[in-house]
Residue frames as qw, qx, qy, qz and C-alpha x, y, z in Angstrom:
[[0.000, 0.889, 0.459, 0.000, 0.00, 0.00, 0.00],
 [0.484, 0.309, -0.058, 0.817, 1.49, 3.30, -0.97],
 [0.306, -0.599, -0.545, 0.501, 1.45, 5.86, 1.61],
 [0.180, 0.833, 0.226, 0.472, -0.18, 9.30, 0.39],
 [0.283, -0.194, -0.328, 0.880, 2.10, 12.26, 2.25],
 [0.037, 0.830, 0.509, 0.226, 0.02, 14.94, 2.80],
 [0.244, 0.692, -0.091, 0.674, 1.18, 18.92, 2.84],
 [0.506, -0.801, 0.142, -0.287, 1.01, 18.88, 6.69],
 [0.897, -0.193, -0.222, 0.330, 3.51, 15.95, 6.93],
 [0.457, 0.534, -0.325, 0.633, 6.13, 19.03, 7.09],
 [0.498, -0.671, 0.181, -0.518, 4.77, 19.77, 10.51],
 [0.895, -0.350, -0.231, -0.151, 4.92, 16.52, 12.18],
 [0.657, 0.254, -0.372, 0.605, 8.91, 17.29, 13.52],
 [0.154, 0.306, -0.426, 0.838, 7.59, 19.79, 15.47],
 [0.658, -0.178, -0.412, -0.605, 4.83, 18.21, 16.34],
 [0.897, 0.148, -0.376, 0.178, 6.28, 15.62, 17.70],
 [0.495, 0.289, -0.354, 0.739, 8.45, 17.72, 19.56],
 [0.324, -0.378, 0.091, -0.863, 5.94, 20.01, 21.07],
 [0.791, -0.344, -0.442, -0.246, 4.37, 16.79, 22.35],
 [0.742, 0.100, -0.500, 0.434, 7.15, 15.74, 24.05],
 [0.165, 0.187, -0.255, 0.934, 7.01, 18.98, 25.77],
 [0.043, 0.456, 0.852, -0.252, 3.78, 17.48, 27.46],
 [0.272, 0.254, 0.320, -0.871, 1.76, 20.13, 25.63],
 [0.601, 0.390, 0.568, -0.404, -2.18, 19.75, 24.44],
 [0.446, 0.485, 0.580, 0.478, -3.28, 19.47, 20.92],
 [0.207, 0.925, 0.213, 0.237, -4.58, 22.90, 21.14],
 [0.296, -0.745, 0.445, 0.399, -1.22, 24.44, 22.43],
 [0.639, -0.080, 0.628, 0.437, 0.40, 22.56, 19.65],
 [0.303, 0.716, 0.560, 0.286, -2.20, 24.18, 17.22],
 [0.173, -0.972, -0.030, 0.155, -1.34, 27.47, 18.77],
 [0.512, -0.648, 0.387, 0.409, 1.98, 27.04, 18.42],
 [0.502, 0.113, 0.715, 0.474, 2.18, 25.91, 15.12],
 [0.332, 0.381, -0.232, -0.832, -0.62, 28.01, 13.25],
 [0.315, -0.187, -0.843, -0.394, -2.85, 24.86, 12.03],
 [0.764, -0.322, -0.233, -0.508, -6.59, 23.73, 13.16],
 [0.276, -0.362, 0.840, -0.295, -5.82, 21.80, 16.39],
 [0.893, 0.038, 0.332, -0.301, -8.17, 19.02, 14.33],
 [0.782, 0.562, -0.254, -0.084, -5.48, 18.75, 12.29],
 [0.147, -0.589, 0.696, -0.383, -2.94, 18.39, 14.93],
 [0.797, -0.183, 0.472, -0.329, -5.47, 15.77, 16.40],
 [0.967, 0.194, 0.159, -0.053, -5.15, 13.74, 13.11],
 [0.469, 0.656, -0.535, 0.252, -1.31, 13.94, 12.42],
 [0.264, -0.552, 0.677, -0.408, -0.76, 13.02, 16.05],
 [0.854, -0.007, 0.416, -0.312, -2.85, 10.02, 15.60],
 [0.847, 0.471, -0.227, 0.095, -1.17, 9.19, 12.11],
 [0.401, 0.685, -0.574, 0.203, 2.00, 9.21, 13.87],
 [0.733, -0.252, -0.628, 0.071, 1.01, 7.17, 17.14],
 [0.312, 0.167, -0.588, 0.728, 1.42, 9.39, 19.41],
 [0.260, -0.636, -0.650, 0.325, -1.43, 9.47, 22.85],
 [0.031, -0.768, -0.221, -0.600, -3.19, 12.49, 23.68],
 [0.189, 0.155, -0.563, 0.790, -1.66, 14.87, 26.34],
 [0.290, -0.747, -0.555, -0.224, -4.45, 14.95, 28.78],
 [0.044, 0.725, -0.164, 0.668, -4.22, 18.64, 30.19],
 [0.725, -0.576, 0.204, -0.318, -5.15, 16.80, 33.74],
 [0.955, -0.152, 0.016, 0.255, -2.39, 14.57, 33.74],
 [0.563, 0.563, -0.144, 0.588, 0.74, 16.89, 32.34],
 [0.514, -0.306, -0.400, 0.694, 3.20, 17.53, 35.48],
 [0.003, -0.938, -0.183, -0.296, 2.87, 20.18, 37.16],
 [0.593, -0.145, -0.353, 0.710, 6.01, 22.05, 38.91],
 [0.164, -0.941, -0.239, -0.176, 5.01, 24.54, 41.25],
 [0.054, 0.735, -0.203, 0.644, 6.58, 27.48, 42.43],
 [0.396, 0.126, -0.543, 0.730, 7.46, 27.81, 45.96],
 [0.180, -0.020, 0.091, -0.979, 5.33, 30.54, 46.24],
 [0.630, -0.087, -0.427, -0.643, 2.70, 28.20, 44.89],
 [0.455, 0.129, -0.834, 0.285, 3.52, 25.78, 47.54],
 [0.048, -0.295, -0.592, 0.748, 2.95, 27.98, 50.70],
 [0.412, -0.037, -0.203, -0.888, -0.34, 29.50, 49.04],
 [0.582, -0.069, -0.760, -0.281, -1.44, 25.85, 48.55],
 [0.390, -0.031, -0.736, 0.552, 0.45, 24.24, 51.74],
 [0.036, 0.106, 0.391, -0.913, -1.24, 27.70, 54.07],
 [0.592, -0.038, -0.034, -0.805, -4.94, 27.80, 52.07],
 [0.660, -0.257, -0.706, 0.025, -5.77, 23.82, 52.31],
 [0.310, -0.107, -0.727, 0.603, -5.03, 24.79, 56.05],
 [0.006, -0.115, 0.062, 0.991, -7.34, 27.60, 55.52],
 [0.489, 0.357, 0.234, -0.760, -10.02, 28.56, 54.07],
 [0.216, 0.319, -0.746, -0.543, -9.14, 26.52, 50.59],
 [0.769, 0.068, 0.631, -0.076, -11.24, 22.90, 50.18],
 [0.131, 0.323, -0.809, -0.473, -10.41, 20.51, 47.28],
 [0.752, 0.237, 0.421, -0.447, -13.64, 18.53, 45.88],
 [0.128, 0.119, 0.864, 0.472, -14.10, 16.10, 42.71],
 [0.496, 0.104, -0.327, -0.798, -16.95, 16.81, 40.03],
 [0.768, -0.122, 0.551, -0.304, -19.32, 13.91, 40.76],
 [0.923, 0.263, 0.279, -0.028, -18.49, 12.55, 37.28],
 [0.399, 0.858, -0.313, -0.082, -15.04, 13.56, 37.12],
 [0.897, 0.021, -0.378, 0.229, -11.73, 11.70, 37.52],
 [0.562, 0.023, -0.500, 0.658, -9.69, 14.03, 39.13],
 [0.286, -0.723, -0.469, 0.420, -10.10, 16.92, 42.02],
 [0.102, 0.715, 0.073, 0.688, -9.99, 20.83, 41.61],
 [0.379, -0.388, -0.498, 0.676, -9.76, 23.26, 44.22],
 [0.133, -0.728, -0.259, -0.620, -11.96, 26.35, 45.13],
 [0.460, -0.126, -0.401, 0.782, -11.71, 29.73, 47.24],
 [0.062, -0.720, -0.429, -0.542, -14.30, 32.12, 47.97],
 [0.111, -0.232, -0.487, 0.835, -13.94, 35.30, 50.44],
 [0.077, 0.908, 0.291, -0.290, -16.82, 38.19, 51.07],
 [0.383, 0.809, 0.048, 0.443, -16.32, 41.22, 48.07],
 [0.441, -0.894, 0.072, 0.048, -14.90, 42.91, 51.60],
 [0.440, -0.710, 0.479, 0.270, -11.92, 40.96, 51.10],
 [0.799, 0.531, 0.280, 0.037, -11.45, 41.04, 47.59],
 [0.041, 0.789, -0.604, 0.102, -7.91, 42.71, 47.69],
 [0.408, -0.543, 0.728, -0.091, -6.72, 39.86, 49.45],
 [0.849, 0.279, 0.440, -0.090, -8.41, 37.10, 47.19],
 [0.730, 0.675, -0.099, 0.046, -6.76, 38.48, 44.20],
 [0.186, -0.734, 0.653, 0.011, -3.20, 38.80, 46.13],
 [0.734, 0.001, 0.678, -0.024, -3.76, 34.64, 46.72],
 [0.778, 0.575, 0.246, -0.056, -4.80, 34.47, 42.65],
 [0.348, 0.894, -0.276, -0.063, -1.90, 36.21, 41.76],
 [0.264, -0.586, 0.766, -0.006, 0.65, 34.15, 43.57],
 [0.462, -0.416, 0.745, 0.243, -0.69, 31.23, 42.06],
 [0.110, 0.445, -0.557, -0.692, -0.89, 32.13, 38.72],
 [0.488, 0.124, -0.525, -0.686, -2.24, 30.04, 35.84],
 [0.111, -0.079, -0.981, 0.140, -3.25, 27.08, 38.31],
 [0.346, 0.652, 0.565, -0.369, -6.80, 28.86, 38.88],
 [0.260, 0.614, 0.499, 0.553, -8.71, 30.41, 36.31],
 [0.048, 0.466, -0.077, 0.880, -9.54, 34.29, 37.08],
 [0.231, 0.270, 0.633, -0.688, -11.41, 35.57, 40.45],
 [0.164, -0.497, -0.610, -0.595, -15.14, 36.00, 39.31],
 [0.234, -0.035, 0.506, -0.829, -17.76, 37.99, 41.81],
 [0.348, -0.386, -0.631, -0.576, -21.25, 37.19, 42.41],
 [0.325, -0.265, 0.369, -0.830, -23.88, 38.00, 44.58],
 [0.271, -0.104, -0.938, -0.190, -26.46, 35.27, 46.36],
 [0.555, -0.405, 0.075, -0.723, -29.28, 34.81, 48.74],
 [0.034, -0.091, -0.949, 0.301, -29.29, 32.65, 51.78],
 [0.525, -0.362, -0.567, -0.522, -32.90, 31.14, 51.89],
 [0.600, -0.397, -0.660, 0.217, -32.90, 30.77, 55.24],
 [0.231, -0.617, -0.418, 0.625, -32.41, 34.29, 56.21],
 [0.345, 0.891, 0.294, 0.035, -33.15, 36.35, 53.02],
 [0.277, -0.846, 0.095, 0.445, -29.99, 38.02, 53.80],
 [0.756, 0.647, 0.085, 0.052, -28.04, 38.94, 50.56],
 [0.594, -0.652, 0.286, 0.374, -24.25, 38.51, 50.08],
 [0.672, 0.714, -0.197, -0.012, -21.51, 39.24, 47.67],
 [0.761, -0.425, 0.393, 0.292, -18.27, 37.15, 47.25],
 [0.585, 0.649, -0.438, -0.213, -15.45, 36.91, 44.72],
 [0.819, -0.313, 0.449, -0.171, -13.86, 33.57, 44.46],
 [0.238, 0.522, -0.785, -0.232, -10.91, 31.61, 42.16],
 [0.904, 0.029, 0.330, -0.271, -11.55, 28.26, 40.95],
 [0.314, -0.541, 0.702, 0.341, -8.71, 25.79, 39.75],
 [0.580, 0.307, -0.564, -0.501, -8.52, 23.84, 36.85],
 [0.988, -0.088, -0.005, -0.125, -9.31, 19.70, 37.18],
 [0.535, 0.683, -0.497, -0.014, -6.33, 18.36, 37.69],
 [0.846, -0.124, -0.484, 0.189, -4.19, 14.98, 39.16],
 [0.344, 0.159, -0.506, 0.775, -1.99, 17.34, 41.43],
 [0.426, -0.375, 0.297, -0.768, -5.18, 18.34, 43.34],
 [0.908, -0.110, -0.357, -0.192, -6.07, 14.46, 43.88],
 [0.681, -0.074, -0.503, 0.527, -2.73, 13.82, 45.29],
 [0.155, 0.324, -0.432, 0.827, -3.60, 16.76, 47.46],
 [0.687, -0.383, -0.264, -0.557, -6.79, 15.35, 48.26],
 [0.865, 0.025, -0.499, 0.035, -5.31, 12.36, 49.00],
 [0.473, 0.061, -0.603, 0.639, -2.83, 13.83, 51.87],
 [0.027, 0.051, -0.632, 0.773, -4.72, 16.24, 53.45],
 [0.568, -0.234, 0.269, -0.742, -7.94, 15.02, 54.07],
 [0.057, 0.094, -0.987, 0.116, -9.68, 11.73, 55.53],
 [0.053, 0.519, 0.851, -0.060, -13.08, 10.05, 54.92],
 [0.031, 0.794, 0.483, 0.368, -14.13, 13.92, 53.55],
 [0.386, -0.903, -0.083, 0.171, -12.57, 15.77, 56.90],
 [0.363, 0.769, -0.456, 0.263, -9.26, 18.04, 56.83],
 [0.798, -0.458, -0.149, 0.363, -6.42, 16.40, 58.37],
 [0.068, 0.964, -0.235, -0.106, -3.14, 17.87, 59.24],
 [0.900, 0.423, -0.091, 0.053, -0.52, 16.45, 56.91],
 [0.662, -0.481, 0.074, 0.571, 3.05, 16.43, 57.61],
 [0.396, 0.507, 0.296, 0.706, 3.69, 18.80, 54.96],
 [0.196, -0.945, -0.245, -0.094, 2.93, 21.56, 57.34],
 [0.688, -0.618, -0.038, 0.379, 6.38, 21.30, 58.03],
 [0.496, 0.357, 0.391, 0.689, 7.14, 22.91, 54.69],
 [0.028, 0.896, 0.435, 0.090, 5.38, 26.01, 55.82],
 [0.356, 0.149, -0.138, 0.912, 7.45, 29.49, 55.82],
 [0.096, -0.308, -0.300, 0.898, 6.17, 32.85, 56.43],
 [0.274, 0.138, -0.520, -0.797, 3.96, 32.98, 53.25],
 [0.481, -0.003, -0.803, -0.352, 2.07, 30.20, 54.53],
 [0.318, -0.251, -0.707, 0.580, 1.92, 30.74, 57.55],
 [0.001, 0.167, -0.028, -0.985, 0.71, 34.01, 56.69],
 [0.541, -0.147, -0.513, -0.650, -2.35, 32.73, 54.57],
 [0.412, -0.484, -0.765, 0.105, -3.53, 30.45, 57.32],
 [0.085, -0.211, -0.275, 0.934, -3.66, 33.65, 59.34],
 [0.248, 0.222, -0.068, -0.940, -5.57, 35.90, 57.25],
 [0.418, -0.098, -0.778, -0.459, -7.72, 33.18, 56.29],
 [0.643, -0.568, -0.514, 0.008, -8.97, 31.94, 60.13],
 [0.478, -0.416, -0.577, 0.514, -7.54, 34.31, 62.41],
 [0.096, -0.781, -0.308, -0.535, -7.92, 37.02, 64.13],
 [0.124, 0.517, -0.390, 0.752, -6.58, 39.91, 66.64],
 [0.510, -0.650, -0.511, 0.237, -7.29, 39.24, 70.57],
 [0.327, -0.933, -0.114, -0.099, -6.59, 42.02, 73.17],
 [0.687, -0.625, 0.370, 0.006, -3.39, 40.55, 73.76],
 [0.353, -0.269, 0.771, 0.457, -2.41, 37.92, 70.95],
 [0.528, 0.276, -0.573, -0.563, -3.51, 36.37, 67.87],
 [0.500, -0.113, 0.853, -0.101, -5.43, 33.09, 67.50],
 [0.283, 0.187, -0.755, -0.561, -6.54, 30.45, 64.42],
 [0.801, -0.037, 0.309, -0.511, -9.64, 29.27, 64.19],
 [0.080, 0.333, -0.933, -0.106, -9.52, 25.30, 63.62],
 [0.787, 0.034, 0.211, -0.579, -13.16, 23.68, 63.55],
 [0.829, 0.345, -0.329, -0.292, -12.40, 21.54, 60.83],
 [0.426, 0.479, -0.756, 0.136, -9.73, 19.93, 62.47],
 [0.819, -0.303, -0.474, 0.110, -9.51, 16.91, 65.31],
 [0.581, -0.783, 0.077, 0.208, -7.56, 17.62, 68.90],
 [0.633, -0.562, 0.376, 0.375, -4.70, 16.15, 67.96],
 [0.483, 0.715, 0.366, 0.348, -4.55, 17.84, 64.78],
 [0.269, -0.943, -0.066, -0.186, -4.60, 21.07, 66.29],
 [0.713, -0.482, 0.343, 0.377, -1.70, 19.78, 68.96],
 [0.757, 0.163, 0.445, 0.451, 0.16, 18.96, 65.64],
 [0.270, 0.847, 0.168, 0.426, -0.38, 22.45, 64.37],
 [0.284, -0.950, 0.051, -0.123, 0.42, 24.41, 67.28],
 [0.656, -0.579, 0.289, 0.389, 3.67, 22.60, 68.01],
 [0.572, 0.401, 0.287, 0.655, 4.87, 23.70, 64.20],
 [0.096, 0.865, 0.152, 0.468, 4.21, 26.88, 65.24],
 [0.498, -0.839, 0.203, -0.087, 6.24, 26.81, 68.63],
 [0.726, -0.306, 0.441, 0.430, 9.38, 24.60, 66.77],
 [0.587, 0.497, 0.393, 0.505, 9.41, 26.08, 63.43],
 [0.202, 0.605, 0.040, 0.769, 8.93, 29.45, 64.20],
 [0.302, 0.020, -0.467, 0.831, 9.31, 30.32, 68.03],
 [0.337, -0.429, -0.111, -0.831, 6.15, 31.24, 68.93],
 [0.068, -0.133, -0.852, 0.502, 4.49, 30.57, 72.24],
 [0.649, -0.097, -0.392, -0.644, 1.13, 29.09, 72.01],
 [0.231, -0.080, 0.894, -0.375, -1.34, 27.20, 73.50],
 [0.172, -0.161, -0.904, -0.357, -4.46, 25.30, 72.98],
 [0.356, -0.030, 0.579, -0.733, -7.76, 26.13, 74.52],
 [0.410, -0.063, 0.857, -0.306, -9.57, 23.56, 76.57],
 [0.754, 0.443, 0.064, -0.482, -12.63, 23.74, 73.27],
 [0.547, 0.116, 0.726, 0.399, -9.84, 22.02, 70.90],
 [0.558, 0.573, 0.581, 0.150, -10.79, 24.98, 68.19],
 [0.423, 0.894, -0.045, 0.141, -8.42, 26.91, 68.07],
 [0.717, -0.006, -0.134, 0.684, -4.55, 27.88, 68.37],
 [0.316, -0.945, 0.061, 0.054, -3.81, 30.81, 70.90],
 [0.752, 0.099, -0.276, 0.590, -0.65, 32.78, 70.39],
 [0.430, -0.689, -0.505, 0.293, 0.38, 34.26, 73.21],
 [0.009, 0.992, -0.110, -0.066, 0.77, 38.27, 74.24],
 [0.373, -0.777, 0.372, 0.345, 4.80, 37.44, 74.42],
 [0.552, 0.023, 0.691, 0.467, 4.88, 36.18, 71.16],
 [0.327, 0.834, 0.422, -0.140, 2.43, 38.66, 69.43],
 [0.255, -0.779, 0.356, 0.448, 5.30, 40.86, 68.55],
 [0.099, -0.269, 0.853, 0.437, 7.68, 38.29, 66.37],
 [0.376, 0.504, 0.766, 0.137, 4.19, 36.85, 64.86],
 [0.231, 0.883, 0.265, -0.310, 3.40, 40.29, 63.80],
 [0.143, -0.753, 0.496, 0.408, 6.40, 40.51, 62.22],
 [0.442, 0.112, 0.886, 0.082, 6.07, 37.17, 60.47],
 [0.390, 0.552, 0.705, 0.217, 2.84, 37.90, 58.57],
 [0.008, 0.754, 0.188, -0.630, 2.99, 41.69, 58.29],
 [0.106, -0.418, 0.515, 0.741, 4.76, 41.70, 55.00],
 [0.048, -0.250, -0.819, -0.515, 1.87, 40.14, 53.27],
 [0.062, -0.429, -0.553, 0.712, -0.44, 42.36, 54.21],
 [0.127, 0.312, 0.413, 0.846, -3.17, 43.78, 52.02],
 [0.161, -0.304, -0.014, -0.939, -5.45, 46.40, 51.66],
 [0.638, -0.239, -0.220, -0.698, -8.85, 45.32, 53.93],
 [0.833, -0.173, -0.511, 0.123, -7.18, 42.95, 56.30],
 [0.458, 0.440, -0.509, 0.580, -5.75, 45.54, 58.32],
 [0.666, -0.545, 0.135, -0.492, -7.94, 44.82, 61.36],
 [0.958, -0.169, -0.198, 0.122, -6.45, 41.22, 61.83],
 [0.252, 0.811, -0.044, 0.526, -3.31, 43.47, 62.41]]
């Protein structure tokens, strides 16, 4: 059987290449200047699988790390689509703090899609609210973060906490806490006792703060002689509409 070439075969070197470089048919199409159905059928004439955009590594950033590492502790949660394969993650503050949402988007870049706003109605008290809120793409690296920090649906606390810097430390802040009279403390519902424990002693061996637990188990108290060097800690990420927590 003689094999008909066809005027696209000149492509299929960089094709080929661009795969390799785990990117999608449509990047490839972008990149090239063809129909990404034509991409689809050159890639198939040449045997080569389809990049699925939810499977191509991801290497994060540092920066993306402690955003991650500090909002999972946070406010963040990570869910599956009921008929997807892999997990996503979503963030949603009040419009109030809509400086500080977009600070979070910005640090980690192309891994959410943009903030959107919108405005709702709780049925149960009529009362009407506006939020803005970043939503991630599907993707396997939120699965394997499903996968460490939570259990049977609840947050645990993962040993990765021990990765946390100032940046992270900083989002769990401004996410659950909030200014006493004296110190600073994190709210922790979601979490078990000895969670908590597990939290508070990263915060009194990693970074020198003196904390304690009170007797509820739902939060982490740091204390008035540590309020100082914690204030110092999270101050540099500071944005506009957070400066009560302060």
């Amino acid at each position: 059987m003689i094999r008909v070439r066809s005027k696209y075969d000149v492509f299929i070197p960089v094709i080929r290449w661009l795969h390799s470089q785990n990117r999608t048919d449509k990047e490839i199409a972008e990149c090239v200047g063809i129909d990404s159905r034509r991409v689809v059928a050159i890639r198939q004439k040449i045997g080569l699988p389809r990049n699925n955009p939810s499977e191509i590594p991801i290497q994060l950033t540092e920066v993306q790390k402690q955003v991650l590492i500090g909002g999972i502790i946070g406010d963040m949660c990570i869910f599956k689509d009921k008929n997807g394969t892999y997990h996503r993650m979503n963030l949603a503050h009040s419009i109030k703090q809509k400086h500080y949402l977009i600070f979070k988007a910005k640090l980690l870049g192309d891994l959410f899609y943009p903030p959107t706003e919108r405005k709702w109605v709780d049925s149960r008290t009529n009362n009407v609210y506006h939020e803005i809120r970043i939503q991630s793409k599907t993707h396997r690296l939120f699965s394997e973060l499903y996968a460490k920090w939570y259990r049977e649906g609840r947050k645990v606390i993962h040993d990765d906490v021990w990765q946390l810097n100032e940046l992270g430390l900083a989002i769990v802040y401004f996410d659950d806490g909030w200014k006493s009279s004296r110190g600073y403390s994190i709210a922790m519902d979601d979490y078990s006792p000895g969670d908590i424990q597990k939290f508070a002693k990263v915060l009194t061996e990693k970074f020198d703060l003196a904390c304690t637990v009170p007797d509820l188990n739902r939060s982490v108290y740091i204390k008035a002689e540590s309020a100082e060097r914690f204030r110092e800690l999270i101050s540099p990420f500071l944005t506009s509409g957070m400066e009560h927590k302060i």
